[in-house]
mmCIF file of the N, C-alpha and C atoms, coordinates in Angstrom:
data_MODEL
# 
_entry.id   MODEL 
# 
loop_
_atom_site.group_PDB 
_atom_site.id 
_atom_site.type_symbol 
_atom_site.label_atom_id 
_atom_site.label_alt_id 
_atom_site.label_comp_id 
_atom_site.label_asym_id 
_atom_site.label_entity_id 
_atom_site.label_seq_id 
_atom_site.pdbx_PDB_ins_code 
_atom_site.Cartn_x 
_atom_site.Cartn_y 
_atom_site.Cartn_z 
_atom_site.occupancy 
_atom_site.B_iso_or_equiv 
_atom_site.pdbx_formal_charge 
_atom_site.auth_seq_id 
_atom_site.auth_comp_id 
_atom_site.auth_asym_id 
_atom_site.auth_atom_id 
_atom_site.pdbx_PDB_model_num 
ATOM 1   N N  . UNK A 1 1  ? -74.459 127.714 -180.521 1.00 0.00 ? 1  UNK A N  1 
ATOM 2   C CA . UNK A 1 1  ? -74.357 128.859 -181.391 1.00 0.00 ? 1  UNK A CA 1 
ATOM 3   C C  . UNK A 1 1  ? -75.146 128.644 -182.686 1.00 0.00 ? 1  UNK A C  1 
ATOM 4   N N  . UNK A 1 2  ? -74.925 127.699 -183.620 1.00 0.00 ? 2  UNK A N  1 
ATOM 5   C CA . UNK A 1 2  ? -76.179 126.818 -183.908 1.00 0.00 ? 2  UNK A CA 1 
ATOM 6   C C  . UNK A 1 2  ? -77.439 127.674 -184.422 1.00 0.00 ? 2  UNK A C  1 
ATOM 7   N N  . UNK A 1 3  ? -77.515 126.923 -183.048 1.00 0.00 ? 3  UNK A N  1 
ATOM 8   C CA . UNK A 1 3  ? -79.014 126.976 -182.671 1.00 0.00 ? 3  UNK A CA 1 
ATOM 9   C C  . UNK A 1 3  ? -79.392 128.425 -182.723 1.00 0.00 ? 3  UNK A C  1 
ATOM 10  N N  . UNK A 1 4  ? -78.613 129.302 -182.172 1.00 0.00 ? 4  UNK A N  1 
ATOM 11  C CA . UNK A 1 4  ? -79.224 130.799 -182.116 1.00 0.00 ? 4  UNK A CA 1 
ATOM 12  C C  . UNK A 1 4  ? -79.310 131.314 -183.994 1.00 0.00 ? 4  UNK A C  1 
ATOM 13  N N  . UNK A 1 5  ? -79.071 130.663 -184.611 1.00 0.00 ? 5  UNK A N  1 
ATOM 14  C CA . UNK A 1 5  ? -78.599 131.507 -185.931 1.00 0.00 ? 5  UNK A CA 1 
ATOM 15  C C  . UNK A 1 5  ? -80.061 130.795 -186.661 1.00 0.00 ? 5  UNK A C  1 
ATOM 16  N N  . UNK A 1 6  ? -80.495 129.688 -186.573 1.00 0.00 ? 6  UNK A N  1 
ATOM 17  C CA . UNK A 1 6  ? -81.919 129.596 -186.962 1.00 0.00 ? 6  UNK A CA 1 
ATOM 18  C C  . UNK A 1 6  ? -83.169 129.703 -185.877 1.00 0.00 ? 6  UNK A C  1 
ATOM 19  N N  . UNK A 1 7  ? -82.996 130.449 -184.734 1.00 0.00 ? 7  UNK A N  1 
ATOM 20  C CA . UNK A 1 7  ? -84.297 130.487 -184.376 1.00 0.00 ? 7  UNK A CA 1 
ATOM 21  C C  . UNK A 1 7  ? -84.879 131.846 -185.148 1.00 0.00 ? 7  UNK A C  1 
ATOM 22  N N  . UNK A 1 8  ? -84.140 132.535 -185.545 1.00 0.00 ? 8  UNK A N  1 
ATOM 23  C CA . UNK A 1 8  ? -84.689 133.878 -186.234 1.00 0.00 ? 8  UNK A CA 1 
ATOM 24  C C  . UNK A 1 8  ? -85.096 133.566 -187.314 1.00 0.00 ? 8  UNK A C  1 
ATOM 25  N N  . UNK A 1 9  ? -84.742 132.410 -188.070 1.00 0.00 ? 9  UNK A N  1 
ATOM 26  C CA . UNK A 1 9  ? -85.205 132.091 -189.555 1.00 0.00 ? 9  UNK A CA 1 
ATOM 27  C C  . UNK A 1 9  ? -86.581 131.922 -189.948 1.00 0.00 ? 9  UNK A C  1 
ATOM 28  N N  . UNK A 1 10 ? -87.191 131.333 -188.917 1.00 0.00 ? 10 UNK A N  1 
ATOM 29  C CA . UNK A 1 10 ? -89.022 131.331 -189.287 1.00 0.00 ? 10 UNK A CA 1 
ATOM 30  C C  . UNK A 1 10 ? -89.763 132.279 -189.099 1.00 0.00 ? 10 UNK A C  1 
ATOM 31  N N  . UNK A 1 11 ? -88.974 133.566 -187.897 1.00 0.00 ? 11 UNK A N  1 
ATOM 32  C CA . UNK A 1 11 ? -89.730 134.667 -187.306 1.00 0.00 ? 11 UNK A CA 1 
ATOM 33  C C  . UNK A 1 11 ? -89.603 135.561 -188.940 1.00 0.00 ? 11 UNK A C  1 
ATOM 34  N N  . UNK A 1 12 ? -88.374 135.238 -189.314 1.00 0.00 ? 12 UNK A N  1 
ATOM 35  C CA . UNK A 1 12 ? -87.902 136.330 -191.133 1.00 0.00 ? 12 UNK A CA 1 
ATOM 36  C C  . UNK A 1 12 ? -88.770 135.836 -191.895 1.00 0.00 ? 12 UNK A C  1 
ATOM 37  N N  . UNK A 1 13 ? -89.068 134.272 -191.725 1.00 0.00 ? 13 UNK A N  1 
ATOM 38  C CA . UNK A 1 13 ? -90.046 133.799 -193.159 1.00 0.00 ? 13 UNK A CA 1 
ATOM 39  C C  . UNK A 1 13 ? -91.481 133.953 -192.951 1.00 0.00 ? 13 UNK A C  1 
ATOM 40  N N  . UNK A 1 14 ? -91.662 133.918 -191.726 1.00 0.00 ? 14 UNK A N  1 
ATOM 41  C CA . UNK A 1 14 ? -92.990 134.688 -191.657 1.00 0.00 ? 14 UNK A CA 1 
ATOM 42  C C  . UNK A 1 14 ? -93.142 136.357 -191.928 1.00 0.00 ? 14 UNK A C  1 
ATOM 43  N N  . UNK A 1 15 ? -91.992 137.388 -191.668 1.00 0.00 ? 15 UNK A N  1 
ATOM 44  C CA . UNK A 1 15 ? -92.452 138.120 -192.039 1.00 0.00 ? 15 UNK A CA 1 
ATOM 45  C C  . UNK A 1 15 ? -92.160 138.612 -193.136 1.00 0.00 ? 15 UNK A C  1 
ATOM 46  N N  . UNK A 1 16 ? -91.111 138.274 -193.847 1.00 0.00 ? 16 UNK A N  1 
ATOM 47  C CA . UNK A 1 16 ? -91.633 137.922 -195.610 1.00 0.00 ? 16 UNK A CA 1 
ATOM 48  C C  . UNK A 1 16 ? -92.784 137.897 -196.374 1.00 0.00 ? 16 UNK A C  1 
ATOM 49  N N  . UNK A 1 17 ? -92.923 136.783 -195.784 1.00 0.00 ? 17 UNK A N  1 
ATOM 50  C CA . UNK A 1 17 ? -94.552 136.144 -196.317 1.00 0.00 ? 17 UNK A CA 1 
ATOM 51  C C  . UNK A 1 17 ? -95.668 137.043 -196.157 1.00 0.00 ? 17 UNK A C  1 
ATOM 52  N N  . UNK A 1 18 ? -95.561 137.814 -195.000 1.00 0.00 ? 18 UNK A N  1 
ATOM 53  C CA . UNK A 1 18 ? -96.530 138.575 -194.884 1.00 0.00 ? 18 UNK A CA 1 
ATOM 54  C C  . UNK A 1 18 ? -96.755 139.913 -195.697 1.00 0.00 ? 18 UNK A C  1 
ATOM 55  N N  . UNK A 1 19 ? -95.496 140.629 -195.471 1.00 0.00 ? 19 UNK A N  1 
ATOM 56  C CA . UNK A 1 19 ? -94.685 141.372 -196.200 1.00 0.00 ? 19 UNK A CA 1 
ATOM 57  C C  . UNK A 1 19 ? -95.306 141.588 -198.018 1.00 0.00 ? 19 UNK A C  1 
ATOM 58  N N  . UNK A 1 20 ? -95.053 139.856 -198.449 1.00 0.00 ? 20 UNK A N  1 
ATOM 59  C CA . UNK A 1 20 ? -95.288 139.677 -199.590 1.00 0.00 ? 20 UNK A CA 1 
ATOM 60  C C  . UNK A 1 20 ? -96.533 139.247 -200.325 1.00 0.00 ? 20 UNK A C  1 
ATOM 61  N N  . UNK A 1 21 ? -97.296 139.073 -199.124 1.00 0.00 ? 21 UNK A N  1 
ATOM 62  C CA . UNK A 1 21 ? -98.570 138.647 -199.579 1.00 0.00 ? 21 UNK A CA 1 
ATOM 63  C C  . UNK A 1 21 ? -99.489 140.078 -199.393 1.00 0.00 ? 21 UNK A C  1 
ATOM 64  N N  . UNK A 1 22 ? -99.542 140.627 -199.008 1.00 0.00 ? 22 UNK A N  1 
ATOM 65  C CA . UNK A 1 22 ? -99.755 142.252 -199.008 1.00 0.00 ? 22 UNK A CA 1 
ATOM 66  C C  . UNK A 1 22 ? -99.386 143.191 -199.542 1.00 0.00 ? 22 UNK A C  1 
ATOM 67  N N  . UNK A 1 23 ? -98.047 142.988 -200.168 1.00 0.00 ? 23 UNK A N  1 
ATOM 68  C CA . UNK A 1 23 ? -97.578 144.189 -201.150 1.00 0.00 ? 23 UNK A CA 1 
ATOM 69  C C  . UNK A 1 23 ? -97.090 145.307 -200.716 1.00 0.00 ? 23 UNK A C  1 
ATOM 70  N N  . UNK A 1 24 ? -97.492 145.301 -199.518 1.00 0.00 ? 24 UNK A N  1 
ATOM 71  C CA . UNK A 1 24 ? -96.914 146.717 -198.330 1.00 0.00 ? 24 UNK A CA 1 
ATOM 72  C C  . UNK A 1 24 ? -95.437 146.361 -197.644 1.00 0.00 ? 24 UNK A C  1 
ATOM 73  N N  . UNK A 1 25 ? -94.629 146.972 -197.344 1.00 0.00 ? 25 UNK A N  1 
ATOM 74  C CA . UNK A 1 25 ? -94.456 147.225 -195.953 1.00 0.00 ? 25 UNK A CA 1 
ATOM 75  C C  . UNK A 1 25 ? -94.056 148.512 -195.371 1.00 0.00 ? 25 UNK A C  1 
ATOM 76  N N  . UNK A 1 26 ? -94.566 148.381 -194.059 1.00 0.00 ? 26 UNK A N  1 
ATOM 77  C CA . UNK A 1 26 ? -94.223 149.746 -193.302 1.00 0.00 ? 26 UNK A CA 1 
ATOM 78  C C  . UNK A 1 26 ? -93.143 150.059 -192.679 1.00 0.00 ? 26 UNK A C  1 
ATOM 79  N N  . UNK A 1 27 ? -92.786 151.105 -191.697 1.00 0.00 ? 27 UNK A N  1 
ATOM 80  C CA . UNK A 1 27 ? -91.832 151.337 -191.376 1.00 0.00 ? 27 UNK A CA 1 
ATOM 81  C C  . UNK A 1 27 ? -91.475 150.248 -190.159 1.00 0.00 ? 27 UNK A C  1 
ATOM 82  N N  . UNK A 1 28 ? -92.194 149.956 -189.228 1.00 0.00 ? 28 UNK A N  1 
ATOM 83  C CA . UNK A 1 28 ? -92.571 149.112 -188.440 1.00 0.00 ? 28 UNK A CA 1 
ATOM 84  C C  . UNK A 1 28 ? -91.956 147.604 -188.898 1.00 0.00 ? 28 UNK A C  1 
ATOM 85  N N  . UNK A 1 29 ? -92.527 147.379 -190.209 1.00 0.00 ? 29 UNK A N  1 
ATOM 86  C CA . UNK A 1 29 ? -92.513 146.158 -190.407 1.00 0.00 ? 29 UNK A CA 1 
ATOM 87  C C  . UNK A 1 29 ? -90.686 146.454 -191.162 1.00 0.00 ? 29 UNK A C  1 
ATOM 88  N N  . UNK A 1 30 ? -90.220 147.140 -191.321 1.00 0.00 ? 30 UNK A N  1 
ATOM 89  C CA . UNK A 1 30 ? -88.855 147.046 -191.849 1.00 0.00 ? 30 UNK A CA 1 
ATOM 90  C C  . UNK A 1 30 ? -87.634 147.392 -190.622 1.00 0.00 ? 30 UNK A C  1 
ATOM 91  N N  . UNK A 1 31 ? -88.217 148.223 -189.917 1.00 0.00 ? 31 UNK A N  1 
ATOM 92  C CA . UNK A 1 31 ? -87.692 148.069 -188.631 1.00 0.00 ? 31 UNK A CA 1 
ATOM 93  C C  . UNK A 1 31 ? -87.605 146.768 -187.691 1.00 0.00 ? 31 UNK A C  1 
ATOM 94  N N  . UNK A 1 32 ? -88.600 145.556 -187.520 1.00 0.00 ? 32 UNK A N  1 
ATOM 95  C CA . UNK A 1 32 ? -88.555 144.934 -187.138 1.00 0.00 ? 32 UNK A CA 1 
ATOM 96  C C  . UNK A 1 32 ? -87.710 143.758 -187.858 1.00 0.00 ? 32 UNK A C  1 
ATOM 97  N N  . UNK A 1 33 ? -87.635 143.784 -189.385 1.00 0.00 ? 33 UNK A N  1 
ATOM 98  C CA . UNK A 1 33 ? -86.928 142.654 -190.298 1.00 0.00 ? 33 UNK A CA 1 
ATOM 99  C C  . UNK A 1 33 ? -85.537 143.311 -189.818 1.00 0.00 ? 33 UNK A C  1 
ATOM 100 N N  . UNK A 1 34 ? -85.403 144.408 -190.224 1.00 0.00 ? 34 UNK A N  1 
ATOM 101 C CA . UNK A 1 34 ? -83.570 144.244 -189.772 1.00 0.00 ? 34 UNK A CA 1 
ATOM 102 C C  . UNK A 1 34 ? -83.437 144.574 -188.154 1.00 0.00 ? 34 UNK A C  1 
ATOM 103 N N  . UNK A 1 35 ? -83.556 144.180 -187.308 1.00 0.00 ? 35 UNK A N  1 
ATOM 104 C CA . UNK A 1 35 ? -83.550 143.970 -186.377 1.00 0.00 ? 35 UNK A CA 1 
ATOM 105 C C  . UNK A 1 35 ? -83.309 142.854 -185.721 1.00 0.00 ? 35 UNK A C  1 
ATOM 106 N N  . UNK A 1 36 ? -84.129 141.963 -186.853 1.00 0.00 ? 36 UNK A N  1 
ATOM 107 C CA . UNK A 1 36 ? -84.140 140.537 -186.843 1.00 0.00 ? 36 UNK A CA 1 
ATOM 108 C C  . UNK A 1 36 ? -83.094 139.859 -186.971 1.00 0.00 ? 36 UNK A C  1 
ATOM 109 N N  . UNK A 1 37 ? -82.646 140.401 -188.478 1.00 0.00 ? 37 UNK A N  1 
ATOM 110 C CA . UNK A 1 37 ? -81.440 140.471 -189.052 1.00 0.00 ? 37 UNK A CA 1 
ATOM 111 C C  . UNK A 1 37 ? -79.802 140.778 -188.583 1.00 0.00 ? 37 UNK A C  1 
ATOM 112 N N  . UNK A 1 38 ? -80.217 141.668 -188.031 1.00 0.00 ? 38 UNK A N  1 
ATOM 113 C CA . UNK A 1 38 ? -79.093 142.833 -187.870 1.00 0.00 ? 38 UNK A CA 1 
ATOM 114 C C  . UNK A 1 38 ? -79.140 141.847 -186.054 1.00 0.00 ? 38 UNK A C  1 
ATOM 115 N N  . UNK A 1 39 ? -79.378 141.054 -185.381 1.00 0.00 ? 39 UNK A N  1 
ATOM 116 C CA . UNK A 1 39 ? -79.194 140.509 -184.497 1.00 0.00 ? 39 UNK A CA 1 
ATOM 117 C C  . UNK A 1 39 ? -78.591 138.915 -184.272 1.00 0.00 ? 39 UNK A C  1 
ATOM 118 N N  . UNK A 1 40 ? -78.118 138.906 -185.606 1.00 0.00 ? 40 UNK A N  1 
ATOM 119 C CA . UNK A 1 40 ? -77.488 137.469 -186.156 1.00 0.00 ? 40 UNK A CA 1 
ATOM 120 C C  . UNK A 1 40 ? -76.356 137.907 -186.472 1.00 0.00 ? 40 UNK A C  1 
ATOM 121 N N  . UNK A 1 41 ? -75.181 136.850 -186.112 1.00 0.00 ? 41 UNK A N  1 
ATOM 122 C CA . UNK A 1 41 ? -73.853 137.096 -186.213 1.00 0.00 ? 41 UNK A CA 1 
ATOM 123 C C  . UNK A 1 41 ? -73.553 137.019 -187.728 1.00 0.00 ? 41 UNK A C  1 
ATOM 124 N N  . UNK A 1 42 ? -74.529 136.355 -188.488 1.00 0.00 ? 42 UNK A N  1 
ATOM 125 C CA . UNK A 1 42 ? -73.960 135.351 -190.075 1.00 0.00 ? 42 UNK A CA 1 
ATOM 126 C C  . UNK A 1 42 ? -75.256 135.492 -190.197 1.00 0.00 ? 42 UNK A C  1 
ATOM 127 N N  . UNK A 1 43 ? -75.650 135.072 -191.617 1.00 0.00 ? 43 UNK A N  1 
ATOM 128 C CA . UNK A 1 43 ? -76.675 135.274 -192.447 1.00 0.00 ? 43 UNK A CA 1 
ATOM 129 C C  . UNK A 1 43 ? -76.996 134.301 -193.072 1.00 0.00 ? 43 UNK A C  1 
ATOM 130 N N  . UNK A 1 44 ? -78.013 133.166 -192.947 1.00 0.00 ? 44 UNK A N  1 
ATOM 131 C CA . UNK A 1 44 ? -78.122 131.998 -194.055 1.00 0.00 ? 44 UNK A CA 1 
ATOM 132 C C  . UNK A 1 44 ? -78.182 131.921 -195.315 1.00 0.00 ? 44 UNK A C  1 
ATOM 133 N N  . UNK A 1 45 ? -78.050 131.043 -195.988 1.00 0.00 ? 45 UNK A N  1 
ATOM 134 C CA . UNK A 1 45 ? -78.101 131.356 -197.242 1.00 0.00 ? 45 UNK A CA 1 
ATOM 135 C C  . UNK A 1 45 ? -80.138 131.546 -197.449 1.00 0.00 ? 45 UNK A C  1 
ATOM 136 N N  . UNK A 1 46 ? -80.903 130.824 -196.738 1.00 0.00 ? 46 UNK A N  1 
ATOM 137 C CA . UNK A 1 46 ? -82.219 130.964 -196.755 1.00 0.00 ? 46 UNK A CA 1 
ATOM 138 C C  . UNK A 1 46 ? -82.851 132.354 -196.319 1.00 0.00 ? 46 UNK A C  1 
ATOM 139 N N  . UNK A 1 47 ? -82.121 132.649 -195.476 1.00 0.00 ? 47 UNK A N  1 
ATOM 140 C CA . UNK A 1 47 ? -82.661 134.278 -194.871 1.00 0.00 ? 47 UNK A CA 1 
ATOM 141 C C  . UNK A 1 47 ? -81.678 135.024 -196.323 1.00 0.00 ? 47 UNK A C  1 
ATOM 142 N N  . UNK A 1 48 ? -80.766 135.102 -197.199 1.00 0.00 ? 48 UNK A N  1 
ATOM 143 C CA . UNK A 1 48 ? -80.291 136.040 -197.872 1.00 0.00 ? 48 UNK A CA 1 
ATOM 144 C C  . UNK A 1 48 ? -81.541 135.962 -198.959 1.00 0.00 ? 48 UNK A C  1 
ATOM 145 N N  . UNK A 1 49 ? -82.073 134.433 -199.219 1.00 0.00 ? 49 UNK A N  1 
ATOM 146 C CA . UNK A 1 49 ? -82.988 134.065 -200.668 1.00 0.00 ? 49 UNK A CA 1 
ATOM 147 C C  . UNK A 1 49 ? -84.185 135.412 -199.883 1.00 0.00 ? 49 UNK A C  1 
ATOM 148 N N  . UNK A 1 50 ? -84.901 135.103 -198.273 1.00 0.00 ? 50 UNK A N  1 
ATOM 149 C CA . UNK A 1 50 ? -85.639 136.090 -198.078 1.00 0.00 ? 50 UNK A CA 1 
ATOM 150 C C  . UNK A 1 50 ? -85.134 137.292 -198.371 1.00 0.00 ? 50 UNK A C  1 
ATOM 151 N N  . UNK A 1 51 ? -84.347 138.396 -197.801 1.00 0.00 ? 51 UNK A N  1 
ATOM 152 C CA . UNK A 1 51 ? -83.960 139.368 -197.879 1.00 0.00 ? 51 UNK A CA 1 
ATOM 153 C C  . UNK A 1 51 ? -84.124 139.836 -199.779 1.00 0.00 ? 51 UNK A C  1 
ATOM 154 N N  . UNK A 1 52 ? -83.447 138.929 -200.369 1.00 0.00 ? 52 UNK A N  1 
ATOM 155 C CA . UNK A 1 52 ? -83.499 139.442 -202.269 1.00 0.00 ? 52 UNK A CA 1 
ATOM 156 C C  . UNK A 1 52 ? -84.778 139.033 -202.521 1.00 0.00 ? 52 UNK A C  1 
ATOM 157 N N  . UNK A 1 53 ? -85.590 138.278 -201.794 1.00 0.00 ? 53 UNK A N  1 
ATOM 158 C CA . UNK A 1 53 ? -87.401 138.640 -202.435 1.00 0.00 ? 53 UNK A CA 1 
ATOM 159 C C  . UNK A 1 53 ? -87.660 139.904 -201.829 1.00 0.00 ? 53 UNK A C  1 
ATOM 160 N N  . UNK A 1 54 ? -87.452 140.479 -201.082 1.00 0.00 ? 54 UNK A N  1 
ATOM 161 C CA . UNK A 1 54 ? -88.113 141.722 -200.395 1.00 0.00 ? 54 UNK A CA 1 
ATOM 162 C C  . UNK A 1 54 ? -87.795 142.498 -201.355 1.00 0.00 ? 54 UNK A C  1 
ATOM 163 N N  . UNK A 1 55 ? -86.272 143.044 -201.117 1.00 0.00 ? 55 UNK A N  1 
ATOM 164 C CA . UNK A 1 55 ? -85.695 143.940 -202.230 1.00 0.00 ? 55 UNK A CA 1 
ATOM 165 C C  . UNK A 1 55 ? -85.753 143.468 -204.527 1.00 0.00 ? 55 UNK A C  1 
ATOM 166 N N  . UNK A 1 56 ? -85.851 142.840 -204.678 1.00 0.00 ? 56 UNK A N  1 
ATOM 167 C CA . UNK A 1 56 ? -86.449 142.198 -205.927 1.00 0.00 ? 56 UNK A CA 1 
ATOM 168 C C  . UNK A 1 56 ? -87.881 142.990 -205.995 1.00 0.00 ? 56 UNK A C  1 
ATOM 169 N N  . UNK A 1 57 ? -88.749 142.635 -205.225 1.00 0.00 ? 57 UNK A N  1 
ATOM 170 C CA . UNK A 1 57 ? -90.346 143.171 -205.314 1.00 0.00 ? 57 UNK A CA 1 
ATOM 171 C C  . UNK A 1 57 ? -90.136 144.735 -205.087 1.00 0.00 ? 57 UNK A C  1 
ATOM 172 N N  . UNK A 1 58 ? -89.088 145.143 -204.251 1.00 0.00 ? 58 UNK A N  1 
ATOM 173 C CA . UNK A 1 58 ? -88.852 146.892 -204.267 1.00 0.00 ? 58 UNK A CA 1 
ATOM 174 C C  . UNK A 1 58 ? -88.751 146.935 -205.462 1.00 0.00 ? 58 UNK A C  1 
ATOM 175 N N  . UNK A 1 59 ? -87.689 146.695 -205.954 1.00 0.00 ? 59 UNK A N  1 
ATOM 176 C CA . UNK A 1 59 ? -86.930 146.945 -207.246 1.00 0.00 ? 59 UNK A CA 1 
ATOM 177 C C  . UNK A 1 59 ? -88.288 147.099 -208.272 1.00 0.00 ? 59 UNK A C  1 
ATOM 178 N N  . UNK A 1 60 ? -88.865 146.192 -208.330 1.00 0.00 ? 60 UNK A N  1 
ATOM 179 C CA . UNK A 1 60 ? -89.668 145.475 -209.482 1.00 0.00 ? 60 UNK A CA 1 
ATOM 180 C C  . UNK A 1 60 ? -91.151 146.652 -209.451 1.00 0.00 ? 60 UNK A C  1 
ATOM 181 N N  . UNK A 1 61 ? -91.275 147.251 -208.273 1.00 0.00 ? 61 UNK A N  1 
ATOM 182 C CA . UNK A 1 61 ? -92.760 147.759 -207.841 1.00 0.00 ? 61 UNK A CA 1 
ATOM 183 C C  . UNK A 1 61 ? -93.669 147.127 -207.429 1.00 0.00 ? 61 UNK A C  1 
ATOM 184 N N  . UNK A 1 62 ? -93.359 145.864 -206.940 1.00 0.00 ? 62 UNK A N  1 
ATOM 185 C CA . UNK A 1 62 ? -94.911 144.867 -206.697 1.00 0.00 ? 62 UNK A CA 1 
ATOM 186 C C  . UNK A 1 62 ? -94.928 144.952 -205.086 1.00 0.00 ? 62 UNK A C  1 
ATOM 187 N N  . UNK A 1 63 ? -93.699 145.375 -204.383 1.00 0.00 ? 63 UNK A N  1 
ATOM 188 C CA . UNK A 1 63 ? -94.036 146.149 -202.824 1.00 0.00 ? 63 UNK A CA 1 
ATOM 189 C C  . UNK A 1 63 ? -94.004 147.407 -202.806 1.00 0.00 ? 63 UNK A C  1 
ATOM 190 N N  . UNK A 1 64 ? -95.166 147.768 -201.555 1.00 0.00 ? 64 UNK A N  1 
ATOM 191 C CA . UNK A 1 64 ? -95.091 149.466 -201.662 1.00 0.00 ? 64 UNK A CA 1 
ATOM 192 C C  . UNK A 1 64 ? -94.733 150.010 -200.242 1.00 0.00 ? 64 UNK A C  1 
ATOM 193 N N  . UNK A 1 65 ? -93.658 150.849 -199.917 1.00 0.00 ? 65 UNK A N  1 
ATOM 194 C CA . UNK A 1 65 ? -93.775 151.428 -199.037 1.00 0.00 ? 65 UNK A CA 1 
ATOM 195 C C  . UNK A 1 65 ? -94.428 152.353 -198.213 1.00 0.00 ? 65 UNK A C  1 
ATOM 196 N N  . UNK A 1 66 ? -95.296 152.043 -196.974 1.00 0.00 ? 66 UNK A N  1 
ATOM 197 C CA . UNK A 1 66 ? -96.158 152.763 -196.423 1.00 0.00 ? 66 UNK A CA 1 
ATOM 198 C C  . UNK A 1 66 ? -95.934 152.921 -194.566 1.00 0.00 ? 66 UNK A C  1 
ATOM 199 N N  . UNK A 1 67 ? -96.233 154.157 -194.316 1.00 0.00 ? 67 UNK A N  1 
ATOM 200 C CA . UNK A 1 67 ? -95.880 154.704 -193.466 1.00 0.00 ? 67 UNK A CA 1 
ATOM 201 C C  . UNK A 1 67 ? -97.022 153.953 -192.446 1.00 0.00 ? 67 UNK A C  1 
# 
């Protein structure tokens, strides 16, 4: 059980990263993060630090939402 709760953790930090190094994300790409998400019983404390950079950069304006 474990094991299932971090194999999603690098697929989230990659798309973070991507996410954040672009400044965008789309619908696609937010559909696929909680999906990611939303397919884990519990939440790490490392995937929550991802999740509050995503929303932080909403908040802040330095990501933009695009269709």
């Amino acid at each position: 059980m474990t094991k299932d709760l971090h194999l999603h953790c690098p697929d989230i930090e990659q798309m973070v990263n991507r996410i954040t190094a672009c400044g965008r994300i789309s619908r696609k790409d937010q559909q696929q993060f909680m999906s990611a998400l939303l397919s884990q019983k519990t939440i790490s404390p490392t995937e929550q630090e991802l999740i509050n950079r995503i929303f932080e950069r909403l908040r802040a304006g330095r990501l933009r939402v695009v269709d």
